[in-house]
C-alpha positions in Angstrom: -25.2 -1.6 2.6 -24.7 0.1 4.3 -22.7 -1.2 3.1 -24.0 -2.1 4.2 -24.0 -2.0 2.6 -20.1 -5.1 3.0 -17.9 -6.5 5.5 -14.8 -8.1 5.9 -13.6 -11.9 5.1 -10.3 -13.4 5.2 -8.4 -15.2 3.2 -8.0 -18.7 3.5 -4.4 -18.3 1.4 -3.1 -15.3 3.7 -3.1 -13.7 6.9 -4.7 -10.3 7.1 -3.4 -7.4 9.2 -6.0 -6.3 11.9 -5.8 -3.0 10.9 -7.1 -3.6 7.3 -10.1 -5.3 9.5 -11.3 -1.9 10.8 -11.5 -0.1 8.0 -14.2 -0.2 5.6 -15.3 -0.2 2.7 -19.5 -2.9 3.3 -25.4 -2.2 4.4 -25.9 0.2 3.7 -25.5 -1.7 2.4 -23.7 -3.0 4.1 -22.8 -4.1 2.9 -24.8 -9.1 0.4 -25.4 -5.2 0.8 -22.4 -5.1 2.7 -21.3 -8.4 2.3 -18.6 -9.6 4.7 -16.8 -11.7 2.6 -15.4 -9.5 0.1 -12.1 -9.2 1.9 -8.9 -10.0 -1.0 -6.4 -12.0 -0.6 -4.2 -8.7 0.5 -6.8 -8.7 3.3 -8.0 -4.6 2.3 -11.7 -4.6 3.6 -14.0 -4.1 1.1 -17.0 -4.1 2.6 -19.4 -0.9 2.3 -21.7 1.0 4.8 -24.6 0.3 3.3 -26.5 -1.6 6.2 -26.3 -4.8 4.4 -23.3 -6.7 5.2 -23.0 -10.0 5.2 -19.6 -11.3 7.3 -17.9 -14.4 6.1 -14.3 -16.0 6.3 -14.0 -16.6 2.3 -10.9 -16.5 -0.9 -11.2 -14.4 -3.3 -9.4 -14.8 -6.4 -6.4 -12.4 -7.3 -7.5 -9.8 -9.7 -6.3 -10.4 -13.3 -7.2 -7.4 -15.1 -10.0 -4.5 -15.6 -13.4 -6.2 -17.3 -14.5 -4.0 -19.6 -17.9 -2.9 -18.2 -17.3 -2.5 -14.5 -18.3 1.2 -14.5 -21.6 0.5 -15.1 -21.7 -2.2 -12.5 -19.7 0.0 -10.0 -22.4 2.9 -10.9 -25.2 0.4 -10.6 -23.6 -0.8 -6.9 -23.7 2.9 -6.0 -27.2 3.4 -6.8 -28.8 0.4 -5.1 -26.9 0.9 -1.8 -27.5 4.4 -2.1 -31.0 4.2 -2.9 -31.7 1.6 0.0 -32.3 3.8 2.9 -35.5 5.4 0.6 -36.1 2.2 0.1 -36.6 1.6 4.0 -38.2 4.7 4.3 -40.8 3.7 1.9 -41.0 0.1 3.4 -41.7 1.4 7.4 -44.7 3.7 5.6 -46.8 0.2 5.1 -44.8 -2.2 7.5 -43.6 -2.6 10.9 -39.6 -1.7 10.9 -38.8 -5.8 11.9 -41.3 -6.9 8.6 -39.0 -4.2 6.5 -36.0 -6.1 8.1 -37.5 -9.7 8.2 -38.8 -9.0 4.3 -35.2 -7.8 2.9 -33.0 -10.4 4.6 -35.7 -13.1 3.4 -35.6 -11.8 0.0 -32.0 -11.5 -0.5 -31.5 -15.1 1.0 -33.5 -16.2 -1.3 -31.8 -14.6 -3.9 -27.9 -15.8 -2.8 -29.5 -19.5 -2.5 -31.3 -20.0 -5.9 -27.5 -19.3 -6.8 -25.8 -21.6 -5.0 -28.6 -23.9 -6.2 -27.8 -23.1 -9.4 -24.2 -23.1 -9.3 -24.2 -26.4 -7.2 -22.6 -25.0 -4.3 -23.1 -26.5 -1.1 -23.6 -24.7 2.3 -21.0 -25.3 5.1 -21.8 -28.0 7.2 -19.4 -27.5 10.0 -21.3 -26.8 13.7 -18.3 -24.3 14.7 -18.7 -22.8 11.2 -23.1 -22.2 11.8 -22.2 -21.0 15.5 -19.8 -18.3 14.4 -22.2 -17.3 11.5 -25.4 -16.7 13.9 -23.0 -14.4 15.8 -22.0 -12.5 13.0 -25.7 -12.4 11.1 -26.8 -10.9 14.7 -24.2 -8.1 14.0 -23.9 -7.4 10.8 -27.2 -8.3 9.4 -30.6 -8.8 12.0 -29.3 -6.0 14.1 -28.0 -3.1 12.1 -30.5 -3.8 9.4 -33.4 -3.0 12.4 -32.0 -0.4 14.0 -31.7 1.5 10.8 -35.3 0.8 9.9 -36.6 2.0 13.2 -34.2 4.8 13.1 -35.9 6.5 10.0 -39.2 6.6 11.6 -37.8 9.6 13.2 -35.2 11.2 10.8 -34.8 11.5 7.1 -33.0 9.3 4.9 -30.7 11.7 4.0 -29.5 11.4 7.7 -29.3 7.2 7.6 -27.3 7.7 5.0 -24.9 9.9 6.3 -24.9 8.2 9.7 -24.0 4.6 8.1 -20.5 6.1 6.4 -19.3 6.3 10.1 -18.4 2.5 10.2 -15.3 3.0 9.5 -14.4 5.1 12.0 -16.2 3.1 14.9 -13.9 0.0 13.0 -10.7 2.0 13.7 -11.6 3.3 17.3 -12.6 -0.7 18.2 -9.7 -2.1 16.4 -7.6 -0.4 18.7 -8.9 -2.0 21.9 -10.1 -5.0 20.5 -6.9 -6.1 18.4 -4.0 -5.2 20.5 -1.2 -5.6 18.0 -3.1 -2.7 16.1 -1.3 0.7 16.5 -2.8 3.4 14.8 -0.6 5.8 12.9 -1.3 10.2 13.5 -2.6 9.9 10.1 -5.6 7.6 11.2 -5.7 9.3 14.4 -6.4 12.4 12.3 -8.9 10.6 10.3 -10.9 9.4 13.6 -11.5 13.2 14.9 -12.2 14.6 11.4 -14.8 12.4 10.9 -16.8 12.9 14.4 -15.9 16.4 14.3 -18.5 16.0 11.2 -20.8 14.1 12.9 -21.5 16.8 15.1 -21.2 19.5 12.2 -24.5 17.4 10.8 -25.8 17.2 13.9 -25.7 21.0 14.3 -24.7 20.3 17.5 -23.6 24.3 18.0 -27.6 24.9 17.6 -27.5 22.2 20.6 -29.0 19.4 18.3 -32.2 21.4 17.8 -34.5 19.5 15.1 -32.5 16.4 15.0 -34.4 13.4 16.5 -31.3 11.8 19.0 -32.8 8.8 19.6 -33.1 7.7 15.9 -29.9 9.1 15.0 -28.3 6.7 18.1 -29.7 4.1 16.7 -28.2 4.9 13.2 -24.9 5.4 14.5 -25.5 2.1 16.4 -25.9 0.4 13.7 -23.0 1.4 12.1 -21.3 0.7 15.1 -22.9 -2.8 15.2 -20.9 -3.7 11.8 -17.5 -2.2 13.0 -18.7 -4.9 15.9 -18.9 -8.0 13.3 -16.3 -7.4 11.1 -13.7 -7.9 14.2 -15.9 -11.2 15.3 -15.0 -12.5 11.9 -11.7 -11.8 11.3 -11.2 -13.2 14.5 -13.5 -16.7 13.8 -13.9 -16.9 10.4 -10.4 -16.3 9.0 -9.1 -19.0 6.5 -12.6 -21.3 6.6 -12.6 -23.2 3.5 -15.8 -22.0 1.9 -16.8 -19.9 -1.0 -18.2 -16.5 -0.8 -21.5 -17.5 -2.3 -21.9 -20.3 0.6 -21.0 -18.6 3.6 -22.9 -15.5 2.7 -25.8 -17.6 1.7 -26.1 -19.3 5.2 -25.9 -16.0 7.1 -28.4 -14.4 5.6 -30.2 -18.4 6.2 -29.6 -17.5 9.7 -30.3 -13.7 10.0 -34.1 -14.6 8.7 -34.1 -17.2 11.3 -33.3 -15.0 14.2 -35.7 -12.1 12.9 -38.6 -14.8 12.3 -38.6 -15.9 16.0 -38.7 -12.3 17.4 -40.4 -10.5 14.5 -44.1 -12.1 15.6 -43.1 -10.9 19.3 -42.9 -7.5 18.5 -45.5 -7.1 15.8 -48.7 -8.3 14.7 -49.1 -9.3 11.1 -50.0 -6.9 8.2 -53.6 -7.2 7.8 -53.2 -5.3 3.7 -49.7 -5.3 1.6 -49.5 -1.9 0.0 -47.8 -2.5 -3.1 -45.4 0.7 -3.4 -44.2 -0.5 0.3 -43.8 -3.8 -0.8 -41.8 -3.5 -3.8 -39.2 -1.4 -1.9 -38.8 -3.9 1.0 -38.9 -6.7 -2.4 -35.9 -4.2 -3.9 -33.9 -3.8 -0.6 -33.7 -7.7 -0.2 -33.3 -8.9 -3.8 -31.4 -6.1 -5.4 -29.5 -4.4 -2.4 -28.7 -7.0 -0.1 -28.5 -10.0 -2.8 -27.5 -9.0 -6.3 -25.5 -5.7 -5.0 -23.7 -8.8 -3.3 -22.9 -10.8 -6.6 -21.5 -7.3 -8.6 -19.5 -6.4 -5.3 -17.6 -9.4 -5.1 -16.8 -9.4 -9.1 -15.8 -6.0 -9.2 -13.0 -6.7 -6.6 -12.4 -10.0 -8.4 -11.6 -7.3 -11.5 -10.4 -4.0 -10.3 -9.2 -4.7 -6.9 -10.1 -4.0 -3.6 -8.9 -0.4 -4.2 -11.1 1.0 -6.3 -14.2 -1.5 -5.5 -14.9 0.4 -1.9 -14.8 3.6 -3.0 -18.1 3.1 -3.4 -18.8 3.6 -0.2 -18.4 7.6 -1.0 -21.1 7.4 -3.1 -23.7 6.0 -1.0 -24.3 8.7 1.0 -24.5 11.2 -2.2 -26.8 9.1 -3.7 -28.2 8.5 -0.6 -29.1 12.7 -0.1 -29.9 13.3 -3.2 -32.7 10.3 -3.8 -34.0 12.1 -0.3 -34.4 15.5 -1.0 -35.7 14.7 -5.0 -38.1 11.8 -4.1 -39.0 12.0 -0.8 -38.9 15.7 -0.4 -36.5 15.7 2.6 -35.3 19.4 3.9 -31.3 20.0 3.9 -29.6 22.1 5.6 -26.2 23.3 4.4 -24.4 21.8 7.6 -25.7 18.3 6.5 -23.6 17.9 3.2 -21.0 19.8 4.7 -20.7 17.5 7.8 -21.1 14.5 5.5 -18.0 15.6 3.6 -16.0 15.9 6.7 -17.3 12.3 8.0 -15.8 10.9 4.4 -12.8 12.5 4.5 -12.0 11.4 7.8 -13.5 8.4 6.5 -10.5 8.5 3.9 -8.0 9.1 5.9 -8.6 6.1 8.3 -8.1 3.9 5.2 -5.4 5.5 3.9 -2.1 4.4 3.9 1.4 6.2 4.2 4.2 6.5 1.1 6.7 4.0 2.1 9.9 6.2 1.8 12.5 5.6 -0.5 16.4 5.6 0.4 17.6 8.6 -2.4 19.4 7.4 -5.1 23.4 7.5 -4.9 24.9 10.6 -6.5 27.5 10.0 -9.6 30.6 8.9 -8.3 29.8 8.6 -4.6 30.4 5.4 -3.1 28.2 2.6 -2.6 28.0 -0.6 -0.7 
């Protein structure tokens, strides 16, 4: 999730280009929900905006063919990361937002260690390894994952959604200043303006932002903002650490319950009642969207490629309205799915890569070298 769902790893076996580390795939998934290290080893991001990435320096083996199946997992990736911001706005109606957060990172650690205990993994031991993990589970974990919780106290789903497919365009703009030897093409350029330009067109900001709540729509686009954040921390740190997918993901999700367990009790006082409908959707945001949604990512670019894996991340926010406006009875307004398009297909074009140009071919009987 947003992913974010995902978020970006490199590959131990190759060197990635910093301008495949801004773009996106990784919560709401992020995007885990977003996890970080599903980066191949051609170093394309695949991360989603789901809210629940998890950032990790990882390899990831070279695809060797289309599984048959991987629709329905890629469909079934969709629907979790796109149903996870109802599944926050359900949570925050019977917990404090940091309990949502606490509750889904605990449940999806929980879920990603069983499996390395299962798989006899082993976590890394490294300090420098741990230090440069708390960072990034600050980023692309503890802190998106609350801001987007407290954001939909104030606006819809719908909007969260819609809000979290803007990570890739805060990677591009911050890849600019923060890796130096990346120079943007016109195309991406392009791609950056479109997709504010629909920010504002789901903003309604011609109507002056009138029934839009700023604050919680800040803090969505801050969250999105804080995994564009992360993902250059860890290509920058994490690059080539000798550790499995499955390890380093488990540990930062170890650490992001750490850091929400100490400040959680500041902030809030404990539930007094557990409402189960609440429950089961902070249980289904930690196990299903930011653990298992982890697990299908990674094997889906495993077996299709990094290519086709993130474009899941234009789904999320379809699924993402839609679950809204049929569940929880969410108003839209025609300038919302029309701005949302605009914010994916500058979204697109961010990612997207020129035609390399071919030299023509000599004409019959011309000379050649």
């Amino acid at each position: 999730m947003s992913t974010t769902t995902g978020a970006p790893t490199a590959s131990a076996a190759t060197t990635n280009t910093p301008a495949t580390t801004a773009r996106r795939t990784t919560d709401e998934h992020t995007t885990a929900a977003t996890p970080a290290s599903l980066r191949t080893h051609t170093g394309t991001s695949t991360g989603t905006g789901t809210g629940t990435g998890t950032g990790t320096g990882t390899m990831i083996p070279k695809t060797t063919g289309r599984a048959r199946g991987w629709p329905l997992r890629f469909a079934a990736l969709s629907l979790v990361w796109g149903f996870s911001f109802l599944f926050i706005k359900v949570g925050t109606q019977g917990f404090a937002p940091l309990q949502v957060t606490l509750g889904r990172v605990a449940f999806g650690a929980l879920v990603l260690l069983a499996i390395v205990v299962m798989k006899r993994d082993r976590l890394p031991r490294s300090p420098r390894t741990w230090a440069h993990l708390t960072v990034a589970a600050f980023f692309l974990n503890a802190l998106p994952f609350s801001l987007f919780a407290y954001a939909e106290l104030t606006i819809p789903s719908t909007l969260a959604g819609i809000c979290n497919a803007t990570s890739p365009l805060w990677g591009m703009a911050l890849s600019v200043v923060a890796l130096s030897e990346d120079r943007p093409s016109r195309r991406r350029v392009a791609g950056l303006g479109l997709g504010f330009l629909g920010v504002l067109t789901v903003l309604g900001a011609w109507q002056g932002f009138t029934g839009t709540d700023l604050t919680g729509t800040a803090m969505a686009l801050g969250a999105s903002l804080c995994y564009a954040i992360g993902w250059i921390y860890v290509r920058r740190t994490l690059a080539g650490v000798p550790h499995s997918h499955l390890s380093m993901s488990s540990a930062q999700l170890l650490l992001a319950t750490a850091q929400l367990a100490v400040v959680t009790p500041l902030f809030t006082t404990a539930p007094t009642h557990y409402p189960i409908i609440p429950l089961l959707a902070v249980f289904a945001l930690g196990a299903l969207g930011t653990g298992f949604a982890f697990l299908i990512q990674y094997g889906l670019v495993a077996e299709i490629g990094p290519t086709t894996a993130q474009m899941v991340t234009y789904f999320i926010p379809v699924i993402a309205t839609a679950a809204g406006v049929a569940l929880l009875h969410e108003q839209l307004s025609w300038n919302t799915p029309v701005g949302a398009l605009i914010v994916l297909a500058g979204a697109a074009l961010t990612q997207s890569k020129p035609r390399p140009s071919t030299p023509p071919l000599p004409r019959p009987g011309s000379p050649t070298d």
